[in-house]
Backbone bond lengths (Angstrom), bond angles and torsions (degrees), N, CA, C in turn:
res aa  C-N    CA-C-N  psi(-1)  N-CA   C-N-CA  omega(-1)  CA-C   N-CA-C  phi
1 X - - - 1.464 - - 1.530 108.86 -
2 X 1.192 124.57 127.53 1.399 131.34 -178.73 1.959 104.64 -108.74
3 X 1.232 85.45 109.32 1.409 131.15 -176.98 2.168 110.74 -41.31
4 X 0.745 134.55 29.40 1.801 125.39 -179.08 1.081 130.04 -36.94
5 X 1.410 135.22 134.88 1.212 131.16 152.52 1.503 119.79 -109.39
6 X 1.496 119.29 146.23 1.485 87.81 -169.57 1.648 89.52 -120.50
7 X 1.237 134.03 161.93 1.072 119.97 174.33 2.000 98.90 -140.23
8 X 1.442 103.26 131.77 1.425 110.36 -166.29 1.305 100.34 178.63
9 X 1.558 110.74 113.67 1.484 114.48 154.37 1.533 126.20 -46.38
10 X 1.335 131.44 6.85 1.099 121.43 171.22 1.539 113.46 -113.03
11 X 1.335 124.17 131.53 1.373 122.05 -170.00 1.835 101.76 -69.50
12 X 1.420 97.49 -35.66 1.585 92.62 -161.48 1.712 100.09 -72.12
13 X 1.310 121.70 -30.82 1.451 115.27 -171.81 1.934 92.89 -66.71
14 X 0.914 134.94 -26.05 1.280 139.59 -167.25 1.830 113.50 -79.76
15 X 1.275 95.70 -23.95 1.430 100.59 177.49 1.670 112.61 -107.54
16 X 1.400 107.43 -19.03 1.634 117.34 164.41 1.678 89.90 -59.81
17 X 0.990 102.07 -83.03 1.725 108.79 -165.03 1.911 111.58 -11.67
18 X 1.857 87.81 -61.24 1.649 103.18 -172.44 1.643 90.35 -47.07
19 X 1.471 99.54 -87.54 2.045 98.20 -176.16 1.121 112.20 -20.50
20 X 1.459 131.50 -73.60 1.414 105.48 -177.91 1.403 138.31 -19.11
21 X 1.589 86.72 -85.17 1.453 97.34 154.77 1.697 144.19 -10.13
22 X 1.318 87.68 -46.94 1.387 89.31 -152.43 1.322 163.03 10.68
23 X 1.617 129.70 -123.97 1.254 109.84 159.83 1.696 107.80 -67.97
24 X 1.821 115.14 159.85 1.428 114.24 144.60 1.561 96.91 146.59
25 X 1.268 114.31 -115.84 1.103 103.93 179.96 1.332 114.72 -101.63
26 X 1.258 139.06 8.48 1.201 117.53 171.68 1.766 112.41 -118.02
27 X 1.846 102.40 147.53 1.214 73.21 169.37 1.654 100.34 -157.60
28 X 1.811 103.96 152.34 1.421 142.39 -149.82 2.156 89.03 -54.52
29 X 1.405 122.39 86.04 1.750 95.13 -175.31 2.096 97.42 -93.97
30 X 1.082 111.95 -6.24 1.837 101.31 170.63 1.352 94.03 178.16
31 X 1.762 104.36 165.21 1.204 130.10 -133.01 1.730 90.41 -154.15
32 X 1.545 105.31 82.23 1.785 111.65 161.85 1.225 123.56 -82.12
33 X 1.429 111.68 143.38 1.774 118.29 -168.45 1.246 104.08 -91.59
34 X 1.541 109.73 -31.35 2.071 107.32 178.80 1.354 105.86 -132.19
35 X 1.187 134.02 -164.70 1.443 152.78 174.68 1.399 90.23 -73.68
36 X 1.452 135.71 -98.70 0.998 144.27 -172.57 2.045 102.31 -11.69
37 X 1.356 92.59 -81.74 1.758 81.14 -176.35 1.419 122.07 -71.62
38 X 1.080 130.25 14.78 1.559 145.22 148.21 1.630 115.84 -55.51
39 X 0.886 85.72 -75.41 2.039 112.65 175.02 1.613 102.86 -41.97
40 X 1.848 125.67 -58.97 1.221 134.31 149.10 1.229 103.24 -27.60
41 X 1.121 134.73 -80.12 1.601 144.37 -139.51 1.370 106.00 -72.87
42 X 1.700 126.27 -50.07 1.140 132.34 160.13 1.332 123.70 -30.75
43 X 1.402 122.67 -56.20 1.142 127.57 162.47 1.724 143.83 -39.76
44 X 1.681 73.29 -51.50 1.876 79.97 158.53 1.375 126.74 -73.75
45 X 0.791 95.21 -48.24 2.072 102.24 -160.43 1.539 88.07 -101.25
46 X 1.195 142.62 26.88 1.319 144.49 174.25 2.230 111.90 -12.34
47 X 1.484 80.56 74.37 1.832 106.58 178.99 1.731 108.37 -42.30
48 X 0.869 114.74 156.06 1.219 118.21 171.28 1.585 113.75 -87.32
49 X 1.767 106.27 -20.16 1.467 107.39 176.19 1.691 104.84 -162.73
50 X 1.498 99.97 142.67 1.781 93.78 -174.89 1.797 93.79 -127.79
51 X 1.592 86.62 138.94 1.332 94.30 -178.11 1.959 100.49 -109.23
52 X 1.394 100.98 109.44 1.657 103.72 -173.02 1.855 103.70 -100.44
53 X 1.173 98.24 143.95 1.716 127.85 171.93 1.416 93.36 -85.90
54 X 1.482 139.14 136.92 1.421 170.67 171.74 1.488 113.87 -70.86
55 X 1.367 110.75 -71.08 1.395 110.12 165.55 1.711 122.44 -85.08
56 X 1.391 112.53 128.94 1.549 109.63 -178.52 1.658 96.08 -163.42
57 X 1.340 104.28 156.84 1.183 108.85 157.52 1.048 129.31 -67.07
58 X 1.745 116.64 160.78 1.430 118.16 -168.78 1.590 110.84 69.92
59 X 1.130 114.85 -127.23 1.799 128.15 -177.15 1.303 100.92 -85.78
60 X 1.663 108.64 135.54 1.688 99.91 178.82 1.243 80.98 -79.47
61 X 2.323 86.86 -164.25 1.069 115.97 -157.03 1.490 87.30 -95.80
62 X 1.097 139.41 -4.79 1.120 136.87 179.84 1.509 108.62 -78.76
63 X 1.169 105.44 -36.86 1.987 112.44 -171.80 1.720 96.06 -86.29
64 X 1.189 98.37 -33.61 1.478 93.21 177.57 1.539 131.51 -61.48
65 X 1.408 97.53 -52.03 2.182 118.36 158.70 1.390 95.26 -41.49
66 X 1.640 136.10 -52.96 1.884 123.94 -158.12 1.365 106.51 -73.69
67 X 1.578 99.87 -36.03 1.820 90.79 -169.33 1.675 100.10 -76.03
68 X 1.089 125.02 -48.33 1.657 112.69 177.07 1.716 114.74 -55.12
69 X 1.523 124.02 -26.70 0.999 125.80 174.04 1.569 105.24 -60.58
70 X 1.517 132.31 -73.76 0.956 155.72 171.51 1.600 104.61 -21.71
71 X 1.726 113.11 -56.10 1.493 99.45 -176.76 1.831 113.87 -86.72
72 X 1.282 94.32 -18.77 1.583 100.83 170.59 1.482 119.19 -130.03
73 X 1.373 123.55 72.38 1.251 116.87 -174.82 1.646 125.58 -46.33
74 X 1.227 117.20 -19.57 1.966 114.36 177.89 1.802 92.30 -92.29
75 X 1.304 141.25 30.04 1.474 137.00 126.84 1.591 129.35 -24.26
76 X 1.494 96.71 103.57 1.355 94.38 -176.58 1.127 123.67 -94.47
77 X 1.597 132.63 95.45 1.700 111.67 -157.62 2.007 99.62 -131.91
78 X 1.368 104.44 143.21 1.179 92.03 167.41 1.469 106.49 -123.35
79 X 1.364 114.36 155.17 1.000 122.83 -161.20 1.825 106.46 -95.43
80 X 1.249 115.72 151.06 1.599 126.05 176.97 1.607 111.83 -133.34
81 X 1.476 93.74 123.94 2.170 100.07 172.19 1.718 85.39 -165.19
82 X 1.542 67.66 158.58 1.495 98.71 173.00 1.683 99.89 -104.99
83 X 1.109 136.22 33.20 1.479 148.30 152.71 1.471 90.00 -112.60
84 X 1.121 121.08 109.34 1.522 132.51 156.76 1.710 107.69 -129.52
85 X 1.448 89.08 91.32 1.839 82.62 -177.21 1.995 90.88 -128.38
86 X 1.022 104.87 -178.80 1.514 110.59 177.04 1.633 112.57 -64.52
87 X 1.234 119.51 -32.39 1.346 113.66 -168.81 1.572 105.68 -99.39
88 X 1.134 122.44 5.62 1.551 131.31 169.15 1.984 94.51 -87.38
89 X 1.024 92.29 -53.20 1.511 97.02 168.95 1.668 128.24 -39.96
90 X 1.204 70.22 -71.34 1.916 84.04 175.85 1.835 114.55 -48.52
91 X 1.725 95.55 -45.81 1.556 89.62 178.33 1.371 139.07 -82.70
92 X 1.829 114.37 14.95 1.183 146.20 -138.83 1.822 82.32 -113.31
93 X 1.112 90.09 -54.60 1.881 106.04 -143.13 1.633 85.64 -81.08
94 X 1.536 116.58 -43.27 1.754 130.00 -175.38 1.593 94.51 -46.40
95 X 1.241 107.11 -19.17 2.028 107.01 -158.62 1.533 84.59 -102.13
96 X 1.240 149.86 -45.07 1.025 142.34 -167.92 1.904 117.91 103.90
97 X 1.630 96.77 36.17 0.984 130.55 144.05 1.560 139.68 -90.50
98 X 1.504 115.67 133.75 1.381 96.15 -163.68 1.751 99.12 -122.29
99 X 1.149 138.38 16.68 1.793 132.48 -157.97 1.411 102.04 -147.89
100 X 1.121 127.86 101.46 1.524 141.95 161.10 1.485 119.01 -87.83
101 X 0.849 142.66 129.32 1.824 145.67 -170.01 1.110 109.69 -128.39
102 X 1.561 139.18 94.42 1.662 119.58 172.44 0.934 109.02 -74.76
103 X 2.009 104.69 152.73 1.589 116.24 -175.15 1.538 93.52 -96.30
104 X 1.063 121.00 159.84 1.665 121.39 13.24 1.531 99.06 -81.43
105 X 1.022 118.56 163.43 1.921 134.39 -149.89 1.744 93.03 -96.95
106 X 1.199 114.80 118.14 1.527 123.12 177.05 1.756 102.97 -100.17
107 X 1.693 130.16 113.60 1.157 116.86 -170.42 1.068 134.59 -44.09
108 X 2.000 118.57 -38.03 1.372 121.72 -175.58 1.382 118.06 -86.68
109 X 1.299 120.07 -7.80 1.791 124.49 160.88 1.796 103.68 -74.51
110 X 1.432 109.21 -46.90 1.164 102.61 -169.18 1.801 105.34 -78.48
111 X 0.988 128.53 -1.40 1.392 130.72 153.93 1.512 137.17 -102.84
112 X 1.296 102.56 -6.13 1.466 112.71 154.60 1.783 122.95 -86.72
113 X 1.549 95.35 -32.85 1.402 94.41 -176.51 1.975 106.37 -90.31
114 X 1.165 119.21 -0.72 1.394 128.68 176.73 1.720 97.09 -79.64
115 X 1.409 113.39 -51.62 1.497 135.44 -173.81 2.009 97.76 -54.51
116 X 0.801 97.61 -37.17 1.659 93.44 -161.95 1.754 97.86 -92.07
117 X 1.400 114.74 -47.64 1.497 108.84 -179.07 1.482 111.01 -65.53
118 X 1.871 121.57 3.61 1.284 103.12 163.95 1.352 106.90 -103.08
119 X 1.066 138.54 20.58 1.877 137.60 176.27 1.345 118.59 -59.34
């Protein structure tokens, strides 16, 4: 079972995710509202993979991916926005991030690109 965290101020992107998902191998273990309690949450339940939202209050999802990178560099996180332009890109990957997903969340991108950030 491969372990998720999803972290996103929006409840409904949080329950799309689960549906997607669904049953099988993956599964939903917590659900952060900002960066800040993401980064917390990571720590505990240390996920096998976190799927982070970009824009949020408080700390983005961008500051949020470095500091978990930073304390655990083999962090597997892919990132989610509905800003998917090249230079969101560029500053994703500059951080040592490699998986961008535009929303709204299409299941078989978001399960191919979940599939590859666990290799």
């Amino acid at each position: 079972m491969i372990r998720i965290l999803v972290v996103d101020d929006s409840p409904f992107v949080a329950a799309q995710i689960t549906d997607l998902l669904g049953e099988g191998v993956y599964e939903i273990v917590g659900h952060a509202l900002s960066g800040e309690e993401g980064i917390s949450m990571y720590e505990q339940l240390k996920p096998d993979l976190v799927t982070m939202d970009i824009i949020m209050p408080g700390i983005d999802g961008i500051e949020a991916a470095e500091q978990i990178l930073k304390k655990d560099p083999s962090a597997r996180i892919v990132m989610l926005s509905s800003l998917c332009d090249s230079s969101v890109l560029e500053e994703i990957k500059s951080k040592g991030m490699h998986y961008l997903i535009p929303k709204p969340l299409e299941k078989d991108l978001l399960l191919a690109t979940l599939e590859l950030a666990m290799r």
